[in-house]
C-alpha positions in Angstrom: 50.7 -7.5 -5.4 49.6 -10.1 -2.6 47.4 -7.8 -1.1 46.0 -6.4 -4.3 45.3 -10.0 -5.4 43.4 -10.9 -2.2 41.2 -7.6 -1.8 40.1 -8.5 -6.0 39.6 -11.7 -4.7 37.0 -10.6 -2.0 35.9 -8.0 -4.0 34.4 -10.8 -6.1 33.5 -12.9 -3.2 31.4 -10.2 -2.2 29.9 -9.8 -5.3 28.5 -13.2 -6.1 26.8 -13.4 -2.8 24.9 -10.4 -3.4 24.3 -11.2 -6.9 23.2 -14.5 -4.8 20.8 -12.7 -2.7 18.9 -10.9 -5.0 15.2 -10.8 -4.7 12.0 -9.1 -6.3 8.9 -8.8 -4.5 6.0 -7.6 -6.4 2.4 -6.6 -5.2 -0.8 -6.4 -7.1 -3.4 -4.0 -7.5 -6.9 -4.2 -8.8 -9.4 -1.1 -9.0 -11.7 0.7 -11.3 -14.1 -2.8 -12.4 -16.6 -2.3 -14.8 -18.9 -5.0 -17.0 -18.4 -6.2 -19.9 -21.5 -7.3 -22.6 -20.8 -10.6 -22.0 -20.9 -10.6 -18.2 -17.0 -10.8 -17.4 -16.1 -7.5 -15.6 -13.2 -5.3 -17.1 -10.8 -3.4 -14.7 -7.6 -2.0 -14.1 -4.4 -4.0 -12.8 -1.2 -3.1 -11.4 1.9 -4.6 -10.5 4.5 -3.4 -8.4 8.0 -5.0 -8.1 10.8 -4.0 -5.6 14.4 -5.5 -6.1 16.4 -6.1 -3.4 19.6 -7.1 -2.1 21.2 -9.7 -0.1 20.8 -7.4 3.0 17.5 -6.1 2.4 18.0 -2.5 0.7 15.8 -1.9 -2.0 18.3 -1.3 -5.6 15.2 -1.2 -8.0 11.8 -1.0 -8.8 9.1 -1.2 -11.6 5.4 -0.3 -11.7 3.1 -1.3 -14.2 -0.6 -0.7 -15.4 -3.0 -3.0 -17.6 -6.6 -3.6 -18.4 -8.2 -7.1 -17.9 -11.3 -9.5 -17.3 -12.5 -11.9 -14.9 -15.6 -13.5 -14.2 -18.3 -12.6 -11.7 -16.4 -15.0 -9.0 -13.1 -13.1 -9.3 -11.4 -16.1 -11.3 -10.5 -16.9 -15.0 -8.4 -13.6 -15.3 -7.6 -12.9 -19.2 -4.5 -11.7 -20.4 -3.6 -8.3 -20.4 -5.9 -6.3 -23.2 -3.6 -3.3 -23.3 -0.8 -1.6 -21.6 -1.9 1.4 -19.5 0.8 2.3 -17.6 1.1 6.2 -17.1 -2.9 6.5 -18.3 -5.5 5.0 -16.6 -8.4 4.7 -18.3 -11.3 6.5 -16.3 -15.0 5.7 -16.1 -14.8 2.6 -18.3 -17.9 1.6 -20.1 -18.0 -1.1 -22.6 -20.4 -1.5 -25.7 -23.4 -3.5 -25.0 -23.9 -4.6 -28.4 -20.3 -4.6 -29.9 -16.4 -5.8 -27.7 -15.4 -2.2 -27.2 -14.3 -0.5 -24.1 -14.5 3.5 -24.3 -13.3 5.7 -21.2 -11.9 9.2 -20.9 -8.0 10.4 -21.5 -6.4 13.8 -20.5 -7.3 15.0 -17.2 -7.2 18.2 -16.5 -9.0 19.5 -13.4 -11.6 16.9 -12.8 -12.1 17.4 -16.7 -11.5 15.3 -19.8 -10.8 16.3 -23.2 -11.1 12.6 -25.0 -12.7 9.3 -25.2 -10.5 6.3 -26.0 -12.5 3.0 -27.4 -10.5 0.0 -27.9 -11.7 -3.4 -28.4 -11.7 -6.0 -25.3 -11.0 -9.1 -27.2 -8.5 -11.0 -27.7 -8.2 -11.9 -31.4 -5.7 -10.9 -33.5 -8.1 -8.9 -35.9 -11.2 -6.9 -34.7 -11.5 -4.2 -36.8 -11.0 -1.4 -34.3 -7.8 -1.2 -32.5 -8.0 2.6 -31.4 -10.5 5.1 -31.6 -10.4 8.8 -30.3 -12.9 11.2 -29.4 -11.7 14.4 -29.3 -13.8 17.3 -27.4 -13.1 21.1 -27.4 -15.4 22.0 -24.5 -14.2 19.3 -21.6 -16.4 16.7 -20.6 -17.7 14.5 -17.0 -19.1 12.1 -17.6 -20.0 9.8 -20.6 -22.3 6.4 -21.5 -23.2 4.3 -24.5 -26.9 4.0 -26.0 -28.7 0.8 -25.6 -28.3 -0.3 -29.1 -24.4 0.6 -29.1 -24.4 2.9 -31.9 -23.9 6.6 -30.0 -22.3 8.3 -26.8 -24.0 10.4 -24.0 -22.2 12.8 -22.7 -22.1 16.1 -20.3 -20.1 19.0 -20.0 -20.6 21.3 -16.7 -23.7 22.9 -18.5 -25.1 20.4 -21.3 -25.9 16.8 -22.2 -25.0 16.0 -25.9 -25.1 12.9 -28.1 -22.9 11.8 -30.4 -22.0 8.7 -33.2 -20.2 6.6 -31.6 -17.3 6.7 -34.3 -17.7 10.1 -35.5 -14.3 12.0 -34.2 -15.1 15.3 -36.1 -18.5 16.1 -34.5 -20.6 16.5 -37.0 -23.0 14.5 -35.2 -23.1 16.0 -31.7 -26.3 17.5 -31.0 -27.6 19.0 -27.7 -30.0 17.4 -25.6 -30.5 19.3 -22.4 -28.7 22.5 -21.1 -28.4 22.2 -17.2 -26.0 24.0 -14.6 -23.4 22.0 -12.6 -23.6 19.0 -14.6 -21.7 15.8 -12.4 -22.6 12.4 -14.5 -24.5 10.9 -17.2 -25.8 7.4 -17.8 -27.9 6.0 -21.2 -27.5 1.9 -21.2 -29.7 0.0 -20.4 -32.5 2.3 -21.3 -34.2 4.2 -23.5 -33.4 7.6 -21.7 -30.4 9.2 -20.8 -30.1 10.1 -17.0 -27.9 12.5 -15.8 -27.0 14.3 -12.1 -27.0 17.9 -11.5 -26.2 20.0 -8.4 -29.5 22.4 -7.6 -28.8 24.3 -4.5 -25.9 22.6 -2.9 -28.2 19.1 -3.5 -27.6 16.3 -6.2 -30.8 15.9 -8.4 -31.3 13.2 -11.1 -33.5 14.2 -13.8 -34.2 11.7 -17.1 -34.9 12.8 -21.1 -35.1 11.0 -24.0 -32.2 11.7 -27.1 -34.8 13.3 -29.0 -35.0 16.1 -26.3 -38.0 15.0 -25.1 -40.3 14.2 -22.6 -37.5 15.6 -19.5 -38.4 14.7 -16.1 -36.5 16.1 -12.7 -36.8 14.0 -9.6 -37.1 15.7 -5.9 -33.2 15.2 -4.2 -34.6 12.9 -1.8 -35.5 10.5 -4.3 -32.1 10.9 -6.7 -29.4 9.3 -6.9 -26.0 9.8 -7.6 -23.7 7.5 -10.5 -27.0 6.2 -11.9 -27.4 3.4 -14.2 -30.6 1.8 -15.4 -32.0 -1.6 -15.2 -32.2 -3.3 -18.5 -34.4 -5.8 -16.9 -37.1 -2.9 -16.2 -35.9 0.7 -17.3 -38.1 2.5 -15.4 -35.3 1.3 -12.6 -32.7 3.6 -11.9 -29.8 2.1 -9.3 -27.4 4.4 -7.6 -26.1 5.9 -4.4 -28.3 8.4 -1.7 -26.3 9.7 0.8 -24.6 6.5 2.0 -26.9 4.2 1.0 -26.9 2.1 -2.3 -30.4 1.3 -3.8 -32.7 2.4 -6.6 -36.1 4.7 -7.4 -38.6 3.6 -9.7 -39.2 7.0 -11.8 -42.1 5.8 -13.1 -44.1 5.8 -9.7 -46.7 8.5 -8.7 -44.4 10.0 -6.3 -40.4 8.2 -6.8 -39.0 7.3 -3.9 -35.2 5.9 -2.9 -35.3 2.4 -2.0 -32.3 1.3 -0.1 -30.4 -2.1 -1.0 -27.4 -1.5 1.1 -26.5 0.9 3.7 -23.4 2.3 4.9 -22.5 1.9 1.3 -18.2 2.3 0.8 -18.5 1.8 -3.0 -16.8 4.3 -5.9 -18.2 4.6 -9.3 -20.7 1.3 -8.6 -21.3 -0.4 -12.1 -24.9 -2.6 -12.6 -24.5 -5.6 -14.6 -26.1 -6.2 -17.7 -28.5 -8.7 -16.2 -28.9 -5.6 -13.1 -28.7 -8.6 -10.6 -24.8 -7.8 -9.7 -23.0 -4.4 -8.8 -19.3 -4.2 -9.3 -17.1 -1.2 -7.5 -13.9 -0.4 -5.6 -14.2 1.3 -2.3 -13.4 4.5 -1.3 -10.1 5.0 0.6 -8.8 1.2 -0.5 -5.6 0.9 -2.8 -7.2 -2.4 -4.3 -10.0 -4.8 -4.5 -13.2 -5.5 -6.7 -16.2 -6.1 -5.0 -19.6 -7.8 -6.0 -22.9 -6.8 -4.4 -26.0 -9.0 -5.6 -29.2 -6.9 -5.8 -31.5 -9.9 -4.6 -29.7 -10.9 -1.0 -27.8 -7.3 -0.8 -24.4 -9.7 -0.3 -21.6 -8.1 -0.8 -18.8 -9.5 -1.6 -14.7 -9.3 -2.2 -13.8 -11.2 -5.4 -10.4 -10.1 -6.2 
């Protein structure tokens, strides 16, 4: 009875100096930035926490995903807009007229059959809490107009336009049929620019939403995840090869201008103001960066 005693005794012993010895350590993620109307940039966040025991052995863990802002410097970050834990949202874009966020849902092999919008503030009533865009032929890529009232978007072989909160269709309409179809952009300007793969090469060609007035740039002088300048839409920033810059389309003969070389960034975002670029890198588990157009700085902010 002694001996039974004594081993419950240590038995307990032991267990109040690992219950003791407990720990968590948790690391933070950051990836996938984009801008907001305002100017705050939007991204993804992630926190991972490992428990652990009084001798070091890992008993537990927990992984979380969330969608947030933070200013331009990297500080000021907002409370968590909504959970996304177990689905990212991809390509965001927000509304730059209205606080919604839209991005793509259901991946299937490099192709997505939705578009989520949600609102990005922080008030308990908005109006919107969810909206989904459901698409039978999968889609790429996708942008909002200008004015915030419709959606680009591409398939492999066409560039179509939609309301913005029609989720039956009955406004998609065709713009331009094209083959191997990689990305579409609309804000800032008033045409929608999209990327195509002509004989192994990226090409960027422009149109208008009425159909109109298309326009197909030579490969040296395209760029890849293009977005336009709202400050002069005749701008188009993106990547060439491994250089970040921009081509004035309007120009007798367009040519690339390079901003920054040696360029690591993935999906680069231009701000509203098209004086900042926001991206991850390529490669990197975490980290938002800032480039600024005018003294091609660039910079880690979170």
């Amino acid at each position: 009875m002694k001996r039974l005693m004594l081993l419950s005794c240590l038995l307990l012993v032991v267990s109040l100096l690992a219950g003791c010895g407990l720990k968590s350590e948790s690391a933070f993620y950051y990836y996938s930035p984009s801008w907001v109307s305002d100017g705050r940039i939007i991204l993804i966040g992630a926190t991972e926490t490992k428990d652990k025991d009084t001798f070091g052995a890992q008993i537990g863990s927990s992984y979380s995903e969330y969608v947030i802002t933070i200013n331009s410097t990297g500080t000021d970050e907002s409370p968590s807009l909504f959970d996304a834990t177990g689905a990212p949202p991809y390509s965001m874009s927000c509304s730059p007229t209205n606080d919604y966020v839209a991005y793509m849902d259901e991946l299937r092999n490099n192709m997505f059959s939705k578009i989520i919008i949600r609102s990005t503030t922080l008030e308990a009533f908005t109006g919107l809490e969810m909206l989904e865009l459901n698409f039978a032929n999968k889609i790429k890529s996708f942008d909002w107009s200008s004015d915030g009232t419709k959606i680009a978007y591409c398939t492999t072989t066409e560039v179509r336009v939609r309301d913005w909160n029609d989720f039956t269709g009955a406004t998609d309409t065709l713009i331009t049929a094209e083959s191997d179809l990689q990305f579409v952009s609309w804000k800032y300007g008033g045409r929608i620019a999209f990327v195509y793969s002509s004989a192994g090469t990226l090409r960027l060609g422009l149109i208008y939403p009425d159909a109109s007035g298309r326009i197909d740039l030579a490969a040296a002088a395209s760029v890849d995840y293009p977005q336009i300048s709202a400050t002069n839409t005749n701008e188009v920033y993106g990547v060439n090869g491994t250089s970040y810059g921009k081509v004035d389309v309007s120009a007798g003969t367009p040519a690339f201008t390079s901003i920054k070389a040696s360029f690591g960034g993935s999906l680069p975002r231009l701000s509203p103001d098209s004086t900042k670029v926001t991206y991850s890198k390529t490669g990197q588990s975490t980290g938002i960066y800032l480039l600024t157009v005018a003294t091609e700085v660039e910079t880690q902010i979170k």
